[in-house]
Each structure stands twice: as structure tokens, then as C-alpha cells.
N, C-alpha and C positions, 0 to 999 in steps of 0.2 A: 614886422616879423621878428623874433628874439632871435638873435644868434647865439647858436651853440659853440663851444668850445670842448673840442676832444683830444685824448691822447690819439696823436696819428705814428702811422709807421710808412715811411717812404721805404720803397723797396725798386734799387736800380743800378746798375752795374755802372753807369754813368756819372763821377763824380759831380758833373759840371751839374747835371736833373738834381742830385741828390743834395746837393748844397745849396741851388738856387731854390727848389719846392718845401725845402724844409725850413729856411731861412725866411721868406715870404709868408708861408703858415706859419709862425712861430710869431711875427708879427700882426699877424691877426689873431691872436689871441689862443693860440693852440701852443700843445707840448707836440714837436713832431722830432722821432728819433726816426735815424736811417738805418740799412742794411744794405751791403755791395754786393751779396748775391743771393740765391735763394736757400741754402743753406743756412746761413746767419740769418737768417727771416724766419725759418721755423722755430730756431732756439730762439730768438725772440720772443716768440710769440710763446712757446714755453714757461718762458720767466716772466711774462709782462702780458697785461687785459688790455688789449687795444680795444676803440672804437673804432677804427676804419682805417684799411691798408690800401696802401696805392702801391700798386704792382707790375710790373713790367714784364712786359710777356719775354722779350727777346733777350732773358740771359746765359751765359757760358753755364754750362755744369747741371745743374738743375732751372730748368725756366721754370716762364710763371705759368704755364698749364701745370707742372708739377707739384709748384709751391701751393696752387689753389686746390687740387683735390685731395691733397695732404692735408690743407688747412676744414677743406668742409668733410673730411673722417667726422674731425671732434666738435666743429663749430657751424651752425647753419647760417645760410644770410642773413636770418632776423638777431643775429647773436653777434655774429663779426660781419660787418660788410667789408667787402671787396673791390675795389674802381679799379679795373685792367688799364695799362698805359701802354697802346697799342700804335702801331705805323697808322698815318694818314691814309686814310680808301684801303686802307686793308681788311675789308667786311668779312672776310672768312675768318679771319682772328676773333672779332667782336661774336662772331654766332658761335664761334670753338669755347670761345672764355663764358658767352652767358649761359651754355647748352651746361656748364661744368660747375653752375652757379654763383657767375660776378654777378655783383647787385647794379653796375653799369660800367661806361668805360670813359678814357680819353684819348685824344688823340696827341703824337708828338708832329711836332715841335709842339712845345705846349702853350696853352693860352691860358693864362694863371684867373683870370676870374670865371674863366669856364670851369677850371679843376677847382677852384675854392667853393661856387656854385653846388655843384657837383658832392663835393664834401660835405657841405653845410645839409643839403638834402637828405643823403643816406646819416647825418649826425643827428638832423629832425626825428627820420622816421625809426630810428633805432632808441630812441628818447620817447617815441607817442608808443610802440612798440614795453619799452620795460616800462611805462603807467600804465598800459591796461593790461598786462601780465601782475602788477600790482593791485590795481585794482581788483582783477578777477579773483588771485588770492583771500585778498580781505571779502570777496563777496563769499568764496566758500567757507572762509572760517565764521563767518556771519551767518551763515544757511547752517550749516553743522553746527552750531549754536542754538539755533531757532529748533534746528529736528532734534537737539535734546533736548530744550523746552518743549517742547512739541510732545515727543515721548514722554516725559514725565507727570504729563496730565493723563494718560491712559491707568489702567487698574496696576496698582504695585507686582501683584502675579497674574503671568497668563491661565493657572487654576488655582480657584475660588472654591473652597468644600463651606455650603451654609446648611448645616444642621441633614447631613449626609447627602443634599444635594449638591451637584458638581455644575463651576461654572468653567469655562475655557475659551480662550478668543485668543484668535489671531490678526496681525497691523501690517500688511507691507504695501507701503508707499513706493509709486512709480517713478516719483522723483526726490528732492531733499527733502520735501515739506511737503506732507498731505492735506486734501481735503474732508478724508474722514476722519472722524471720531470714532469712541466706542465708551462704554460706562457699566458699572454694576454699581450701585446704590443699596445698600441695605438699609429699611428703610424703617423696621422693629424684628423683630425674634422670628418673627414667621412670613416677614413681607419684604419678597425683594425686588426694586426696579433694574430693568436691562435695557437699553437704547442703542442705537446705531447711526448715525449721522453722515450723511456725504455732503458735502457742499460742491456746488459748480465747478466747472474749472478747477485749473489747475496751481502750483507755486503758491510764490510769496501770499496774494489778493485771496486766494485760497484758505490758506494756511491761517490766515489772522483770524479772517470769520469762524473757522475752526475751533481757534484758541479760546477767542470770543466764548462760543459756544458751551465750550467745556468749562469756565469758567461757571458758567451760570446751572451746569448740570452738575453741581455737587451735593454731596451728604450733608450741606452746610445748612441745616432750614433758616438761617436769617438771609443767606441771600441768594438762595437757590430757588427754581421755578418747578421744581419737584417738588418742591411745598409750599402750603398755602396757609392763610390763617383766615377763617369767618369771620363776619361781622359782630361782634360783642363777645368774640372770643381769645382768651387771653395765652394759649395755647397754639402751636399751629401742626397743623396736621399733614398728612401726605398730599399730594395733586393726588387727581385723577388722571390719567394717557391725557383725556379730551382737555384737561384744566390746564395742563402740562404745553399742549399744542396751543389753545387760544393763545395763553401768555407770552408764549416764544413768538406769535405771529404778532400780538401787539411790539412787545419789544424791539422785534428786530422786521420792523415794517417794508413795502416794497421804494427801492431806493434807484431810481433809475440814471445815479450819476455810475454804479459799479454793477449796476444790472445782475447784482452775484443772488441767489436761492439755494436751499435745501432741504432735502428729501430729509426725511425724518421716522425711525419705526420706534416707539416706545412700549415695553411691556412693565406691566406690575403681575410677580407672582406673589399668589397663598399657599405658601409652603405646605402649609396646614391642610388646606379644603383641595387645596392641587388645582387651584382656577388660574385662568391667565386672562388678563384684562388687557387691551392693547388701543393706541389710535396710533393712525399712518398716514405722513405726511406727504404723500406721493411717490412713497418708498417701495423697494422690493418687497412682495409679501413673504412674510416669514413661514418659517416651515417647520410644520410639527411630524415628528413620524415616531412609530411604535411598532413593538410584536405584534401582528395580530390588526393592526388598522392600516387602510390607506395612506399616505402622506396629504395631509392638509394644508392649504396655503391661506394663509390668515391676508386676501386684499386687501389695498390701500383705502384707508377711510375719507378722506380730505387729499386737495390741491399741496405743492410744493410750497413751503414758507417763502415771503417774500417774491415770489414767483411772479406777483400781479398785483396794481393798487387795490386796497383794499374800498375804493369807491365803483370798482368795475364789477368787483365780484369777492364777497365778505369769506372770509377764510372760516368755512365749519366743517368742525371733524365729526363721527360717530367712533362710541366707545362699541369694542365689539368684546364677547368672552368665549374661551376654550376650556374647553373642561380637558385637564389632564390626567394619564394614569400614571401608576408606578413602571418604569421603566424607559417611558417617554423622552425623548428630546426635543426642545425648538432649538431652532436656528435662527439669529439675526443677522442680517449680510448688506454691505453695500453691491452696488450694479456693475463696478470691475469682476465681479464673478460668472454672473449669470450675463454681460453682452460682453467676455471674452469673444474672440473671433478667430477660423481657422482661418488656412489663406485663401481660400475661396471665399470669405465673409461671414458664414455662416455662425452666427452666434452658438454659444454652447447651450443657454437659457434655465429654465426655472425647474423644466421635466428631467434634465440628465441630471440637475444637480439632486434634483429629489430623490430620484433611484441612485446616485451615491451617498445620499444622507442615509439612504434607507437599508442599502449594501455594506453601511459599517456599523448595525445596530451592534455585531458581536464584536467591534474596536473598541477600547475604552474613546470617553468624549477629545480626550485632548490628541490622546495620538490618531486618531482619525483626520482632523483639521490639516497636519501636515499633507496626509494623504490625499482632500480635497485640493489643494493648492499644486499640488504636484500633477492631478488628473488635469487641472484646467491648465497649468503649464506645456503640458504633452498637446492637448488638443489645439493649440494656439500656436503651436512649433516655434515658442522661442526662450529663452531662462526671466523675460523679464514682462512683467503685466504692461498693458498698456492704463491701466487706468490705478487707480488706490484700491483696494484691496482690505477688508474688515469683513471678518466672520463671526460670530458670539455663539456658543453652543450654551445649551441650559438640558443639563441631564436631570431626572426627577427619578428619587430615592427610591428604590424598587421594594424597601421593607412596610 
């Protein structure tokens, strides 16, 4: 076992204690300064960072029940400890001192390798105490790190205006590091991709597949899965949704040592013809609504990426299309929206969010999005989601 050495403060009206416990500590390898009553022990402790005081309950003037709830005002046990030096079989002293937070006690006459013991202990765990107050530190500056990596793979502005249609999306993560993504790709003049991505779980395991992901969903066509090049062709061209999904499921195959999948919605719009092209990876269906039509929910086409080997059951999508008009919106969402829960359980689901998509046809796109996040906030009765949180709107130019 290592032994710790600490600054101590012997605290006791008894010359005879105060000169033999500190004389004895000092030789085992400790700085130990005295105090002859409890007055001098506060100002002490004022001017000077002790690791552990030994205190004497029975002094003139101010005792050690005073000195100690004085001391744990500004100091808790995990920060200063406290060992009470209490009468022999005086057990109502020891339940007075630990009820007022001594971290333990001893008894007089004193038995110096009980009280070195004793010392050494609370010097331990005040020592395992500031490394994982350190450690925890360095793990949030590492997470707050990572969540601004993390944010900076999402689109530069939360609204996107392409050739007077409007894009808008909102990102709030449940914890430091989420599991969804979100993307706009433009993809030529009149064609542009929108995706949406949750991954399983939660944190860091989360978060990397995430990263992962969005790396390989950029406007980059040399190493992005958004684009493809044919055979004898020198040129590469856009994916298809379904091109877009096989690849991703080749890529990132089922891996049963992190058991981690993701739901996937991808659209390609033509700004131009107003068509929407889409495949879905066991994702929430997306939602189209307008003046004048019902709300349409575009179902899932294909199983969750990675979700299953692919010798059980071959991952295949279908490309599905929407014909959109002018004035139209979609909606692409992860599933923290639509399985919110009030406190009885009851999800909020796919029907109420549709009749609020549809409830802010006359909202502009972007300031609408606040106002869904604050309805499922109300209904859930609490300020904070339980799950990650991604919305994409896609408004279609009404000229």
C-alpha cells in the first residue's frame, strides 16, 4: 500500500497530545503544525490548505463541535477531513461529531498507530477523491471537445435558401455527444440531397459512428457515398437514395462486438420538376404537408443499417417518389420527437406531429421548428429530451 504524506493540523488544548502526535507524525513523514485551542484552528485553516485535522472535541472557549461546523460552512469532508479525538466509550460524542460531518474519530489516551492508521486512510481517500475529480475534468473537456467536433460536421447555417427554396433544421442532443446526424448536399443547380441519421444508443460508442458517418455523407464526390461513378465511366455522378443505402450497408456491415445500427431517411430533391426521390433505412417516415392536401408520410423502405448479418437477411431498399407542389414542405426527423413520452407513457407519435407540421403552414420554415420542439417539450413535462433530437424542414418555392 503507498503511503501518503500530508500537511496535518493537530488541534488540542493539551500540550503534552499536541507535542507528542505531532512529533510522532512529523516522523513519519508528515508536516504536522499544532493549535492550542479552537480559535487558532480556524485562523489556521484560513491561512493554510490542510489535508486532515485532528480535533479535539473537549476544549475551553470554542470546542471541537464548534470548530467543526465552522469548518464544514466553507469545506466538505471530501475537501478537508476531520478525525474527532474524543474520551474513551464516550459514543454520544462520536454520533454528535459524525452527525456534524467528521470523516471518523479516536479515542484518548491515544494509541498512535490507530491514529496514524486512521490518518493514512482519510490521506488515501482524499487523494483517490482529487484523481477522479481530475479525471472527470479532463473527461468533460474531452466531451466538450468532441460536441464541437461533433457540431461542426452539421450544415454551416441552420437556413439554407437554394434557388428560393428554403432549408432549416434543428440539432439538440440529450447529452454531450449525440447519435444523430443531419446533412444538405447540393448536389448540381437544381438537385439537392437531405438525410437524417440516428444511431443506437447513446454517448461517446454513439457519437464516433455518427462522426464516422458524416464523414462519408459529404459534397466531396471522391469519397463520399452520395456519389457514384459507373463502369467505363470517367465522370461521377450522384447516388441514387437506394445506391446511397446499399453502400452504407456494405461499408459499415453488421458488427456484433458493438452491436451499434442506424436508422437512415435520405431524399434527393428536383428543384426543377419538384419530385422527391427517397429510401429509408428503418427510419421515421418523413412528412410532407401543404395548402390544400392531407399530410403524407413517405414509410420506411428497407431494415436499420448494420441491424443484422447480412447472411440472415440481405439489406434491400426501394426508391420511392413524391411529387411536390409549390408551397409544400417535408420534414426529415430522428425518433426522440415522434416516441417523446408524457408521464403516463404515452408517446406523442407521427399523427400530432403531422397536425403540427400542418398547423404552421402560415409560420415561416425556420421559426416554426422552435415551436415544434417546445410543443413536444410541454407534452413530456420536462426542459430536457430524453433522446437526440434532429428535425430538417425542406420548404418548396411557391413562385
Amino acid at each position: 500500500m503507498t503511503t501518503e504524506h500530508g500537511n496535518l493540523l493537530v488541534v488540542d488544548d493539551n500540550e503534552m497530545n499536541r507535542d507528542m502526535l505531532s512529533r510522532r507524525l512529523a516522523r513519519k513523514g508528515h508536516t504536522a503544525e499544532v493549535a492550542e485551542d479552537g480559535q487558532r484552528a480556524l485562523e489556521m485553516v484560513q491561512e493554510t490548505d490542510y489535508d486532515v485535522i485532528l480535533l479535539d472535541i473537549m476544549m475551553p472557549g470554542i470546542d471541537g463541535y464548534q470548530v467543526l461546523e465552522k469548518l464544514r460552512e466553507d469545506h466538505d469532508s471530501g475537501d478537508l477531513p476531520v478525525i474527532m479525538a474524543t474520551a474513551k466509550d464516550a459514543s454520544e460524542d462520536v454520533v454528535a461529531a459524525l452527525k456534524l460531518g467528521a470523516n471518523d474519530y479516536v479515542t484518548k489516551p491515544f494509541d498512535f498507530p490507530v491514529v496514524l492508521a486512521r490518518v493514512q486512510t482519510q490521506l488515501q481517500l482524499k487523494r483517490s477523491r482529487q484523481a477522479l475529480a481530475s479525471a472527470h475534468l479532463r473527461m468533460k473537456k474531452d466531451l466538450e471537445a468532441a460536441a464541437r467536433i461533433q457540431a461542426s460536421l452539421l450544415p454551416p447555417d441552420q437556413v439554407v435558401d437554394i434557388g428560393g427554396d428554403t432549408i432549416a433544421w434543428r440539432y439538440v442532443p440529450c447529452d454531450e455527444l449525440a447519435g444523430d446526424t443531419l446533412g444538405i448536399v447540393q448536389l448540381d443547380e437544381q438537385t439537392v440531397g437531405v438525410y437524417v441519421v440516428d444511431v443506437s444508443g447513446h454517448g461517446v460508442p454513439s457519437a464516433l459512428l455518427s462522426v464516422s458517418l458524416s464523414r462519408v455523407l459529404t459534397s466531396e464526390p471522391t469519397s463520399s457515398v452520395l456519389w457514384t461513378t459507373d463502369p467505363g465511366a470517367t465522370e461521377p455522378r450522384f447516388a441514387s437514395p437506394v445506391e446511397v443505402m446499399t453502400e452504407l450497408s456494405k461499408r459499415f456491415p453488421y458488427d456484433m462486438q458493438t452491436g451499434q445500427y442506424f436508422t437512415m431517411v435520405y431524399a434527393v430533391i428536383d428543384l426543377g420538376s419538384r419530385t422527391l426521390t427517397y429510401a429509408s433505412a428503418g427510419h421515421e417516415p418523413m412528412i410532407v404537408v401543404g395548402a390544400g392536401r392531407d399530410p403524407e408520410l413517405g414509410a420506411s423502405t428497407g431494415q436499420p443499417i448494420a441491424l443484422v448479418p447480412a447472411m440472415i437477411m440481405e439489406s434491400t431498399y426501394e426508391e420511392r417518389s413524391i411529387d411536390l407542389r409549390a408551397g409544400d414542405r417535408l420534414y426529415l426527423y430522428s425518433d426522440g420527437i415522434p416516441e417523446a413520452r408524457d408521464a403516463d407513457g404515452e408517446q406523442w407519435g407521427n399523427e400530432r406531429l403531422a397536425a403540427k407540421l400542418t398547423s404552421l403552414l402560415g409560420t415561416g420554415l425556420d421559426d416554426g421548428l422552435p415551436d415544434i420542439l417546445e410543443t413536444v417539450r410541454q407534452f413530456q413535462g420536462g426542459p430536457h429530451f430524453d433522446d437526440d433530437v434532429s428535425i430538417l424542414g425542406v420548404e418548396i418555392n411557391a413562385e
